[in-house]
N, C-alpha and C positions, 0 to 999 in steps of 0.2 A: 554372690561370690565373684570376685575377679580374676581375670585369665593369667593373674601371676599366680594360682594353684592350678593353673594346666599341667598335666603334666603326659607323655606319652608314655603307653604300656603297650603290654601283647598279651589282647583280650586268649590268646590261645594259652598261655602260659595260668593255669589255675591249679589253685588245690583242690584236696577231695570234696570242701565246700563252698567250689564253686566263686572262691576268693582269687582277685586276680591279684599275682604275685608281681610284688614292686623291687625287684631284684636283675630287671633285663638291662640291658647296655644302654639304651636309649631315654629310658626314665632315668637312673641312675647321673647320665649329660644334664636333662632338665632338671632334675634336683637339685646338685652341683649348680647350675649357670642359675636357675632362680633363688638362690640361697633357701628351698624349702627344706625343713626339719620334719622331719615323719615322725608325728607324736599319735597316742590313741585319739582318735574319734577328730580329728583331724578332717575336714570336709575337702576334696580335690575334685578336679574334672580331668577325666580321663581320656586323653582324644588320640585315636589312633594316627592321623592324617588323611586317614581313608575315606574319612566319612563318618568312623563310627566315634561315638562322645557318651560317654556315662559320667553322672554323678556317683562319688563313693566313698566310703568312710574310710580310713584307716584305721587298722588294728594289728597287734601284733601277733605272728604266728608260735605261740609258743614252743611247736611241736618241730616247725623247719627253722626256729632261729631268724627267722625275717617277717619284714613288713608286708602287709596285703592291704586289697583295697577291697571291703564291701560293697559290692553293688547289687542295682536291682535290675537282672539282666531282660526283663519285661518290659522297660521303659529305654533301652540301649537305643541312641539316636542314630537314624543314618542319612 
């Protein structure tokens, strides 16, 4: 995977499973500026700037009307 599906989130910003919502101001910029489309099962890399970096799927939240991203917060890079 190349760093044009980087994209930044806020690992604090989750839902009840733990699904980090792709809905923040910042991903939203990088989305936009990388021309990505948030489709199901969609592979990204999630990089805070911090430090922190996950791999994660995306899927759609049916229940909030928005995208999230599955990850495996065991493997969360710092």
């Amino acid at each position: 995977m190349n760093n044009r599906n980087k994209i930044f989130p806020d690992f604090n910003n989750t839902d009840k499973h733990g699904r980090v919502r792709l809905n923040n101001h910042g991903t939203l910029i990088d989305l936009r500026g990388k021309n990505i489309v948030l489709k199901e099962n969609l592979e990204i890399i999630l990089d805070d700037d911090d430090g922190l970096e996950a791999k994660g799927i995306v899927r759609f939240s049916n229940g909030e009307n928005i995208w999230v991203a599955v990850i495996d917060w065991n493997v969360l890079k710092q």
